[in-house]
N, C-alpha and C positions, 0 to 999 in steps of 0.2 A: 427322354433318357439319352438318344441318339446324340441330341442339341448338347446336352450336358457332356459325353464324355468329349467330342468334338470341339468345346471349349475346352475342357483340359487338356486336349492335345495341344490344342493352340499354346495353350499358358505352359507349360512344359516347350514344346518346341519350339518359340519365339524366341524366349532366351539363349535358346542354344544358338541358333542361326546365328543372332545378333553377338552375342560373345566372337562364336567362329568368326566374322566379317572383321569383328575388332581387331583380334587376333592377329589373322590374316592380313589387316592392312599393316598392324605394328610389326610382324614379322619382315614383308614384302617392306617397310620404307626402312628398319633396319638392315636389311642387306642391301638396300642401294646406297644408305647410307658407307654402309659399309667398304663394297665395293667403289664408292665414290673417293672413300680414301686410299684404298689400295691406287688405283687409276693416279691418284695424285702425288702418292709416295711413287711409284713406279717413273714417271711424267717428271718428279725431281730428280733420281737417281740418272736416269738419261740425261739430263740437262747437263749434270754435275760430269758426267763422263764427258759430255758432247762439247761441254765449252774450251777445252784445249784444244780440239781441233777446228770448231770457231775461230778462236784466238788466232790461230794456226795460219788460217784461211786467210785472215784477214792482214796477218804480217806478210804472205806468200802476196796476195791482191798488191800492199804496198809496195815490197818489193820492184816486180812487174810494172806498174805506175812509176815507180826512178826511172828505171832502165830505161821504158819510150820517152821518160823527158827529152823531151829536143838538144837540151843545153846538154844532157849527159850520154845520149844516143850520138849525137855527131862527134862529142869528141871517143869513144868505145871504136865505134864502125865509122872507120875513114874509107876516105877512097882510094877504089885500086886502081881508075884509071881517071881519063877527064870527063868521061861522058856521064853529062848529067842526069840522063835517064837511066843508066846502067845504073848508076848511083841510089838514085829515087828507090829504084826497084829493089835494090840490095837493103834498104834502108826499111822498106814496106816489106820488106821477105823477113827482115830480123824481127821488126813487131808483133806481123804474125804469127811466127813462130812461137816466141817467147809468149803469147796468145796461148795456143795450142796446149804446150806446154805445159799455163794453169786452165786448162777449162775445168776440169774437173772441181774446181776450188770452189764455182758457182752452188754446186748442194748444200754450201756451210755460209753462203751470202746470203742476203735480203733480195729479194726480188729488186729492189729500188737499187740498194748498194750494188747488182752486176750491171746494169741498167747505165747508173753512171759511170760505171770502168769499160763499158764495150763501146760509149757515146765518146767517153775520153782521149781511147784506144781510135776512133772512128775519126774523132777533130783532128788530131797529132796526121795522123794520117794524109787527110784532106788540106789539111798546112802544107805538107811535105810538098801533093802534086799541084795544090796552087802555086809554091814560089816556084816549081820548077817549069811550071807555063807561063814564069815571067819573062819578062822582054831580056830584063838588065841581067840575067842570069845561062852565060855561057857555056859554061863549065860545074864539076860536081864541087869546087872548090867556093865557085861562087854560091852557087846552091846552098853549100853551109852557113855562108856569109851571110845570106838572104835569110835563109828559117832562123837563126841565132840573132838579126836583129829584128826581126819580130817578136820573139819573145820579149824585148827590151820595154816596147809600146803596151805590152798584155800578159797577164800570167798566164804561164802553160795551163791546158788540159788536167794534165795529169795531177797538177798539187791541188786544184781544184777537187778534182778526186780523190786524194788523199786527203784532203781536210773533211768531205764527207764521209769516209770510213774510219777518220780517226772520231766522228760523231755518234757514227752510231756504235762504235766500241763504247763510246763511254756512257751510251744508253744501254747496253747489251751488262754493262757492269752495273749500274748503278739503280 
């Protein structure tokens, strides 16, 4: 008798458990589902805010990349006297500045995209004090004369850099 109702408990409560688990899982993976899509509407509406000042970032970044070109950095900031190290210096003080300036722009970059503007920003530079610890270079006048025909033999740094950010714009859009 004991056996007997102990199976009807079974058979009565089996089902319920089992229902409830069902239940339970279809509940639990509709509200991940659920929430999965919030998470993605949310994740779009940011995006859709974020990407003008993306956009932003990235015109600010090229901007900054003209300015240090060699070719339009020497003619901008002349010199005020003849010494060519006073020069150099003055010339390394405007880059970085103009540096400083955008740091902040780097939150709305690529990790790879600041990478090659601080590498670019770094060559341009190391240009400047190599021709300025040349032989043939006495003056800050000749100095110009030096870094400006180097650019002649090789493309600056900087357009280098600007044709990879004008790259990944057009990943970032597309």
């Amino acid at each position: 008798m004991e056996s007997i109702k102990l199976i009807e408990l079974i058979s009565f409560t089996l089902p319920a458990i089992i229902t409830g688990i069902v239940a339970y899982s279809f509940f639990y993976l509709h509200n991940k589902s659920d929430q999965g899509r919030r998470d993605y509407l949310l994740q779009k509406e940011l995006q859709k805010d974020a990407l003008p000042l993306r956009l932003q970032a990235y015109e600010r970044m090229v901007l900054y990349l003209e300015r240090i070109n060699p070719a339009k950095l020497l003619i901008r900031v002349v010199p005020f006297s003849d010494d060519k190290n006073a020069y150099e210096n003055y010339l390394i003080q405007q880059i970085e500045q103009e540096f400083e300036h955008n740091l902040t722009q780097q939150i709305y970059l690529t990790e790879d995209c600041w990478t090659v503007i601080t590498t670019a920003k770094n060559t341009i530079i190391q240009n400047i004090r190599k021709a300025t610890m040349s032989d043939k270079v006495e003056s800050s006048h000749k100095l110009r004369e030096v870094v400006l025909s180097d650019l002649l033999d090789k493309q600056s740094p900087s357009y280098m850099a600007i044709s990879y950010l004008k790259t990944e714009v057009i990943q970032m859009m597309g």
